[in-house]
N, C-alpha and C positions, 0 to 999 in steps of 0.2 A: 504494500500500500504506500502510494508517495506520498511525500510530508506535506502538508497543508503551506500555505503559498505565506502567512501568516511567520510560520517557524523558521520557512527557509529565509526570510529578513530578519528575523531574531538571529540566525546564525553569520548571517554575511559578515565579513572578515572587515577589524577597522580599515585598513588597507583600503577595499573595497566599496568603503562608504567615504572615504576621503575622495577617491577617485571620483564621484557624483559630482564635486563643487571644487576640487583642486586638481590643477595639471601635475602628475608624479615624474619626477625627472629621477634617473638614478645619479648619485653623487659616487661615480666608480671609473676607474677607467678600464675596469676587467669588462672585453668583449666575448668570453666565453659564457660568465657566466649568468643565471635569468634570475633576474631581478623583479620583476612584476610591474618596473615601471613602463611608462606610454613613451619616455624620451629619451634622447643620450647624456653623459655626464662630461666631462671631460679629457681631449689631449692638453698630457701635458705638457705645453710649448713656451712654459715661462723659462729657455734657454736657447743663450746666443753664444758666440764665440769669437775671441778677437779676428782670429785670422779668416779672410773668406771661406776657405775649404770647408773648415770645420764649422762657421755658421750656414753652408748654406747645405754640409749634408747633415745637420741638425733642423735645419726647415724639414729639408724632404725626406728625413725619418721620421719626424712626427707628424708631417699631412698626410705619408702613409700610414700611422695610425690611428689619426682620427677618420682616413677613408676606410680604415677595415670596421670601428667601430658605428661607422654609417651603412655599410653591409648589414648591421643586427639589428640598428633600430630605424622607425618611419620620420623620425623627429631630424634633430638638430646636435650638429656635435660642439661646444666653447672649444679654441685654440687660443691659448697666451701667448701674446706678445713678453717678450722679455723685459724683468721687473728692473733691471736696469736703466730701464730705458725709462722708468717711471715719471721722469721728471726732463723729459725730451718731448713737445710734443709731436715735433717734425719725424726726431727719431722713429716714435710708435706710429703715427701714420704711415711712414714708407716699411716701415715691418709688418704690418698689419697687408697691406697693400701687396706685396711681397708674397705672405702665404696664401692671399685670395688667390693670389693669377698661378703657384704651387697644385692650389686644391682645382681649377680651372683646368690646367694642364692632364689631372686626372681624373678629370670627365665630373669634376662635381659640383654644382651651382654654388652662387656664395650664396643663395637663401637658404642652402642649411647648413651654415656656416654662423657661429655668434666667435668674433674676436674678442678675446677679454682682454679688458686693460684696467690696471690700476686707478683707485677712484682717488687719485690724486685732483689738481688743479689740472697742471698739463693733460692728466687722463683723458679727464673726463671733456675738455676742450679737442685731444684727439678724436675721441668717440663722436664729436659734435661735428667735426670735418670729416670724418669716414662716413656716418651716415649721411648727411645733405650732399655734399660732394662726390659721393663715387657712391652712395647704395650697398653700404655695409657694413653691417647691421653688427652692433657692439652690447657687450654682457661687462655691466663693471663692478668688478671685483674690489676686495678689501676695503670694504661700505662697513665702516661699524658707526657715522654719525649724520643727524638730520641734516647737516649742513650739504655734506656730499649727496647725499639721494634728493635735496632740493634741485641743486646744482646738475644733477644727471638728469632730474626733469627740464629744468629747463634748457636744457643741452639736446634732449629730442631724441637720448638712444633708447633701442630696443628694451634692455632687459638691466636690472642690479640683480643686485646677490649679497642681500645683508647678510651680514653675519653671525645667526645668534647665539650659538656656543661658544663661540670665541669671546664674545660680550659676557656672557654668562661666565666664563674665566676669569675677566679681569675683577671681575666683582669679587668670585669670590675669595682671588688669589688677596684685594687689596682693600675687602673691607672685613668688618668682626661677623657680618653675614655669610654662612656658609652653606647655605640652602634657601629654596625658593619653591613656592609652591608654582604651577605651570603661569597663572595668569599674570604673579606677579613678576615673573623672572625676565631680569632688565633686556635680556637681549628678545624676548617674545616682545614688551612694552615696544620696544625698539622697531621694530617690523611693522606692530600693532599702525604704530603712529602714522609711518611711513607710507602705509597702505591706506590707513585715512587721509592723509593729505591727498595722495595720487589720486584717490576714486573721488574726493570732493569738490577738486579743481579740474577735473575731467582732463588728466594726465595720459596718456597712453603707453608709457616705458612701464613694462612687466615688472611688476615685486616677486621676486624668486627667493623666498627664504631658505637660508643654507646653513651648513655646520651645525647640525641636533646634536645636543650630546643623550639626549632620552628622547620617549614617546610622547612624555607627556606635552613639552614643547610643541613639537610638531600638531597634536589634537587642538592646543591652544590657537594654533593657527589657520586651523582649520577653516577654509573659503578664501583663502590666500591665491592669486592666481596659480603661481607654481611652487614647488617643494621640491629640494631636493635631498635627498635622504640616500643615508647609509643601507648596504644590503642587510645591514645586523638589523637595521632598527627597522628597515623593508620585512625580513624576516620576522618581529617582534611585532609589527601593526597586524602582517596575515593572521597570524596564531591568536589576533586580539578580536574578539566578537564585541566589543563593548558599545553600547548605541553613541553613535556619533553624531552632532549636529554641527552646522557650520557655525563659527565663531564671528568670523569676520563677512561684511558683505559691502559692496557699494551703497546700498540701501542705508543702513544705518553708517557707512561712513559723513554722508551727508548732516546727520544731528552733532556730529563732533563739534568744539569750538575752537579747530585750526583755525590760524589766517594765513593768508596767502602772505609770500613774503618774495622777494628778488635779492639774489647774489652775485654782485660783480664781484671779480678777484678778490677785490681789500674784504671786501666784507663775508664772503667765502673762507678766509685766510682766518679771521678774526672767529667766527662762530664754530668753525672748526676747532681752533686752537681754546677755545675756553671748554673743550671735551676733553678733560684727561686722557680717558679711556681711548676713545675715541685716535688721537695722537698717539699713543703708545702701540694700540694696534695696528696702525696704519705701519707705522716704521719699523715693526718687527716683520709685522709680514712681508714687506717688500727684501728686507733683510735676508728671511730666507729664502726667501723664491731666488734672490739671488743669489745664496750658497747652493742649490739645488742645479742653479744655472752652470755655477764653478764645477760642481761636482763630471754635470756631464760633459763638459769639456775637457775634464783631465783622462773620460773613457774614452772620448772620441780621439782624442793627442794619441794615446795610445795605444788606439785601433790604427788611426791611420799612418800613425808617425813613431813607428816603434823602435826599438832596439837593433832592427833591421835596416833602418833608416839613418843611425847612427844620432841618435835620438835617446 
């Protein structure tokens, strides 16, 4: 006897009910393995190299694998630009520009292509000339503060990528609170906000909340345009039947009591830099993205330039 149509919704998997009101991105760069998400996660191409050689067979290493991870999913794959270049914005444009006409070369459109670039100033002003100028289409990375997801608004690119576990770190690393319940935890606030603003001033740049360190985070965000999420914690929402409703909506973004506000440079510089947080994560993660950079240039040196080479 099949189950009454009543039971089989009492069973449906959080996952599964997330999916009703939020796009699931997987946050992975494993293409073998199945995730449950609708979209792709990232290549990682936050690395460049001094010498031509080795940066340009570091592009077409990793456009070859964000095309293989386009072979598995129907969506979109983010390629980093190099976190060096954070504070270039000419530099990240012609890099960015660079891997489009890589990924073009093997047969793959740049509309499922999101370049990511650091949500510095120079960033997010490259993102503003890659979109309107050439048609391509930008994900900005290392967002932990309103100032920058203002600034990305008004900059016109596709997609951010707050940060919330990373935010939810520095809190707890740097105040006498060491826990947070979902609603209150600074980095969900942080999204919450961001996504009120976007949907009250009728924004169109995607909120993509990113870095969960738990479930409950992500539930908290639930009606968030995109997510994207760890295979552990992908794996932790299937296994969860718990009834899920959306949290966030356009609809109720509208009763918030945002106001609109405008950032030029000075004033971008300024409301940024009164975020502790906010600054400190900005500068560590570019930090490492660029030891990550360093690292794979010392394997490509010596793949290509070995002890054979007199090297």
């Amino acid at each position: 006897m099949s189950s009454s149509p009543v039971k089989r919704q009492r069973m449906e998997s959080t996952l599964d009910q997330l999916k009703q009101f939020t796009t699931v991105v997987a946050d992975t760069g494993d293409f073998h393995g199945e995730t449950g998400a609708e979209r792709g996660g990232t290549a990682p191409l936050n690395f460049r190299s001094q010498e031509d050689q080795i940066k340009n067979a570091s592009d077409k290493l990793f456009v070859l694998f964000g095309a293989e991870i386009l072979k598995k999913i129907p969506g979109r794959v983010s390629t980093e630009v190099d976190a060096r270049l954070s504070f270039d914005k000419d530099a990240m444009v012609a890099r960015a520009r660079r891997l489009i006409e890589l990924y073009k070369e093997a047969g793959i459109s740049k509309d499922r292509i999101l370049i990511k670039l650091s949500s510095t100033w120079e960033g997010i002003q490259a993102g503003k000339e890659l979109e309107e100028q050439h048609g391509i289409h930008c994900n900005m990375t290392l967002l932990f503060s309103f100032a920058q997801a203002v600034a990305c608004a008004e900059a016109g690119v596709t997609l951010i990528s707050p940060f919330v576990g990373r935010i939810l770190d520095w809190h707890v690393a740097n105040t006498d609170r060491k826990s947070y319940e979902p609603l209150e935890d600074p980095g969900v606030k942080s999204v919450t906000k961001i996504y009120n603003y976007y949907k009250k001033f009728g924004y169109k740049t995607i909120v993509m909340g990113a870095s969960f360190r738990n479930t409950g985070e992500i539930k908290a965000l639930a009606g968030c345009d995109f997510l994207t999420i760890s295979p552990k914690l992908l794996g932790e929402l299937l296994k969860d039947s718990t009834k899920l409703a959306p949290v966030l909506s356009a609809k109720a973004a509208q009763a918030s009591d945002l106001e609109k506000i405008h950032l030029d440079e000075k004033a971008f510089r300024w409301l940024h830099n009164e975020d502790q947080m906010a600054v400190e994560k900005l500068s560590d993660g570019i930090r490492k993205f660029a030891a990550d950079s360093a690292k794979l240039e010392q394997v490509l040196r010596e793949q290509m330039f070995g002890t054979e080479n007199g090297k």
